[in-house]
Residue, then its C-alpha position, 0 to 999 in steps of 0.5 A: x500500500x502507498x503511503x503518499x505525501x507531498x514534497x518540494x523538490x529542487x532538481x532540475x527545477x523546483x516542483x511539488x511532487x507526490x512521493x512514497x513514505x517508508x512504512x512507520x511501522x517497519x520492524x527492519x528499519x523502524x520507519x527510517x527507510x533505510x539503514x546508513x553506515x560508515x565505511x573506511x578506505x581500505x589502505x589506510x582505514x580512515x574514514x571514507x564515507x556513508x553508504x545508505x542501504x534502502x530498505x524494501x518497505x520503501x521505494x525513494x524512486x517512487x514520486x509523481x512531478x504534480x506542479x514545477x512552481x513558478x519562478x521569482x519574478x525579476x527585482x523591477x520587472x516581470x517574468x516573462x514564464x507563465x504560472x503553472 
């Protein structure tokens, strides 16, 4: 079942879309979504980055683009964009 909320995005440009949310009462990752970890460069040990593992009660690929959202008008004049 879908669990759908809205939410703004900024790629490639700003839209409000509709998109899945994790299940909040998943016993694997508690409503999270995923599970992320650090991990360290092999050579040296060092820290290297966070890895971020979905987990399948989600899916973060899962969104519908409903309305890019105009954009700011020019200071002194008018955009020449028409709204929605």
């Amino acid at each position: 079942m879908l669990r759908l909320r809205l939410r703004v995005t900024v790629w490639p440009r700003k839209a409000v879309t509709l998109t899945d949310t994790p299940r909040p009462d998943c016993p694997r990752c508690d409503g999270a979504g995923g599970h992320a970890y650090d991990y360290g460069d092999p050579e040296t040990g060092e820290y290297a980055g966070t890895e971020w593992d979905p987990c399948p009660c989600w899916d973060e690929e899962r969104s519908w683009a409903l309305l890019p959202l105009p954009r700011r008008t020019p200071r002194g004049g008018y955009s020449d964009e028409p709204p929605f």
